[in-house]
Each structure stands twice: as structure tokens, then as C-alpha cells.
C-alpha positions as CSV (number, residue, x, y, z in Angstrom):
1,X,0.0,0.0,0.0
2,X,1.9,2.9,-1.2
3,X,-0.5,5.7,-1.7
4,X,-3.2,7.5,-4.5
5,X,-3.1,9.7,-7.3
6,X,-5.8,12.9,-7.9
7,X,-6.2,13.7,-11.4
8,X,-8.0,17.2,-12.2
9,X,-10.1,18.5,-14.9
10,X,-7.6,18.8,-17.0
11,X,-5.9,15.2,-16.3
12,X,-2.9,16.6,-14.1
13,X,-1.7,13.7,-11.8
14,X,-0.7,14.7,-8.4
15,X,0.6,11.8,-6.3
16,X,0.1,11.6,-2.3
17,X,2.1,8.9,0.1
18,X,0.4,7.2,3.1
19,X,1.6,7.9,6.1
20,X,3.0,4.9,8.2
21,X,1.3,6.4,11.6
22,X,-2.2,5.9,10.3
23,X,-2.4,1.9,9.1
24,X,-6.1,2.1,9.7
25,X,-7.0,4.8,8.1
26,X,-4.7,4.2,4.7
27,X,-6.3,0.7,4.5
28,X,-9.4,1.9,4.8
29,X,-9.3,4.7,2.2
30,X,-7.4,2.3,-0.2
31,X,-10.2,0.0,0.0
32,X,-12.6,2.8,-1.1
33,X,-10.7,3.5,-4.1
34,X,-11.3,5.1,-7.2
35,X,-14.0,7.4,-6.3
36,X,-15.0,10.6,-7.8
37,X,-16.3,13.6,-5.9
38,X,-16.7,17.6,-6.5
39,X,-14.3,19.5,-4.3
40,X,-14.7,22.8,-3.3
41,X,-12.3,25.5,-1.4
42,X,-12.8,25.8,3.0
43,X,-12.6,29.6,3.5
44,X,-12.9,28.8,7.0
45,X,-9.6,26.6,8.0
46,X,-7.2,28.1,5.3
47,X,-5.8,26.8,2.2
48,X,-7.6,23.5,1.9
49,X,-9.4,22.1,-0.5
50,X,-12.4,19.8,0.7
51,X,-15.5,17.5,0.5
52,X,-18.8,16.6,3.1
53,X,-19.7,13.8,1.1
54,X,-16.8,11.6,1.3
55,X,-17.6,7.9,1.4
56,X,-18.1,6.6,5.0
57,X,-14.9,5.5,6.8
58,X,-16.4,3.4,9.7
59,X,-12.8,3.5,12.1
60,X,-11.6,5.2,14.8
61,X,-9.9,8.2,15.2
62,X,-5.7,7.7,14.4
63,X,-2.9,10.0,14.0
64,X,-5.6,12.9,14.1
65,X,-5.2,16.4,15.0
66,X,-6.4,20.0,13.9
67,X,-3.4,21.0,12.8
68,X,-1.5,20.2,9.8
69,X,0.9,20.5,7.5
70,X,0.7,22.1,4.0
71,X,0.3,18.7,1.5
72,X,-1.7,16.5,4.1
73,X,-4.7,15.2,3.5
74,X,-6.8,14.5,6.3
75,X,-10.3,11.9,6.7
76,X,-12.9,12.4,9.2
77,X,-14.1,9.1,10.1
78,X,-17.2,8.2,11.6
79,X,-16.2,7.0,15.3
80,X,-16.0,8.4,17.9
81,X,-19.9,9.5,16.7
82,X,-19.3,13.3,18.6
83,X,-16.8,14.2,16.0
84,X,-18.4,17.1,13.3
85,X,-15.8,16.3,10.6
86,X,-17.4,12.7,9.5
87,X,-17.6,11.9,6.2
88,X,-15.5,15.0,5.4
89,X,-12.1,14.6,3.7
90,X,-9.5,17.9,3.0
91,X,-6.4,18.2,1.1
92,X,-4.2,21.6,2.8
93,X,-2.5,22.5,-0.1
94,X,-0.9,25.4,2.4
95,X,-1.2,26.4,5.9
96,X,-4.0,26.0,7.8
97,X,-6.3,24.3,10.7
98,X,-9.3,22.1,10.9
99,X,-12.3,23.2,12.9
100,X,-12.3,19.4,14.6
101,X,-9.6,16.8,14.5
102,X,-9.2,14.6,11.6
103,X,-6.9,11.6,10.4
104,X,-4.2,12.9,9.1
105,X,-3.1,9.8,7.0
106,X,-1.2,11.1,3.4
107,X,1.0,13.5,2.1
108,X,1.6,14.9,-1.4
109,X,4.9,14.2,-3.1
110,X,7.4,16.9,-2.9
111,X,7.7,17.2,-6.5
112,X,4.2,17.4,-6.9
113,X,4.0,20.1,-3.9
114,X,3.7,22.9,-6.9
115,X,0.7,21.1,-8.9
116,X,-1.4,20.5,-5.7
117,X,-0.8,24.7,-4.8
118,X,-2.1,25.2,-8.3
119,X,-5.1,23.1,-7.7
120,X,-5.8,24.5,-4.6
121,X,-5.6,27.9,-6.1
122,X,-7.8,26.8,-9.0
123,X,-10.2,25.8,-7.1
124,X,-10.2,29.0,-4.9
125,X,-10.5,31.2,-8.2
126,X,-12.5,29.6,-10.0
127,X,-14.8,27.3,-7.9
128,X,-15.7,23.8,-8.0
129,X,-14.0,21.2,-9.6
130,X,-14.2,17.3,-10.0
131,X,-11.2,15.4,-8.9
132,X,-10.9,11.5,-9.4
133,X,-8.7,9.6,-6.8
134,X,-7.5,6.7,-7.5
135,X,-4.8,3.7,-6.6
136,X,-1.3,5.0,-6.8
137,X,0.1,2.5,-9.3
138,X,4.3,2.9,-9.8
């Protein structure tokens, strides 16, 4: 289990590792894999990129925090049941924090550091967009 790929509207590839410190999490996620879902920008916790409508991750809380580092992408899953970030999954593509705690479980490459910033920005100028995420395959 190595990771997953987004590709964008205009079939950029932008690679993300899983993180060793969340096994649950990254198995769980893989297991989902490929899904397609509309991602919009969160004015509210910074430079993120993020969906309510991710599939259902039925674990427990792992490696989870509200703060993060630019590249991570974090999963809100659906125990323990008093956590408001279920379901929700966010990409920081720079700095910023989460309004509850979240698995923080991949990271983008660092050579694709540059794409996922222009995503993010994309996204943030220009609204919307549909992202597929998919099995890393190397």
C-alpha cells in the first residue's frame, strides 16, 4: 500500500504517500478506491481544498489532530460518533487548521508540492471542480 493519485479537470496527476502512523486509516481509504467527488475551497480553515460527502470511513480516530501541514490530507471518520468532521475529507494544499480533529493519513509528493498549490488555487479562483482519486500505481 503505497499511496493514491488525484487527477484534475484537466488530467494533471498529483501523487500523495500514506503515512505509516495511520495503518487504519490508509487501509481503509485504499479499500474505497477510485471514487470521484466535487471539491470545493474551506474559506474557513485556510488553504484546503475539501468535500462533506466523502464515502463513510467506519474507524476510529488515528494519527488525528487539527493541525496540519501544507500537503496532508486528512479523513474524518465516523467513530468516535461526537466528531463534526465525519464523512468530510480535505487536502491543505498550504497552511491552515481544521475546525475538529481529523486523520491525518497522506502526504503529497514533494515534486508534486507545486501542482497541488495550483489546484488548490484553482479551485479558490474559479470554484468547483471534480477530482478523481484513484490507486497509486508505480
Amino acid at each position: 500500500m503505497q499511496g493514491f493519485t488525484i487527477t484534475t479537470r484537466n488530467n494533471v496527476f498529483i501523487r500523495f504517500k500514506y503515512y505509516e502512523d495511520a495503518p487504519i486509516t490508509c487501509a481503509a481509504f485504499a479499500a474505497l478506491l477510485p471514487f470521484t467527488r466535487t471539491f470545493m475551497h474551506a474559506r474557513v480553515s485556510g488553504q484546503e481544498i475539501w468535500i462533506d460527502n466523502a464515502p463513510p470511513l467506519d474507524i476510529i480516530q488515528e494519527n488525528a489532530s487539527v493541525i496540519t501541514q501544507p500537503g496532508e490530507v486528512v479523513y474524518g471518520p465516523l467513530k468516535p460518533a461526537r466528531v463534526s468532521t465525519s464523512n468530510c475529507m480535505g487536502i491543505y494544499y498550504g497552511s491552515g487548521k481544521g475546525i475538529d480533529a481529523c486523520n491525518i493519513f497522506a502526504k503529497v509528493f514533494s515534486e508534486d508540492e507545486h501542482l497541488l498549490q495550483q489546484l488548490g488555487n484553482d479551485i479558490w479562483e474559479n470554484g468547483k471542480q471534480e477530482l478523481l482519486i484513484a490507486a497509486l500505481n508505480e
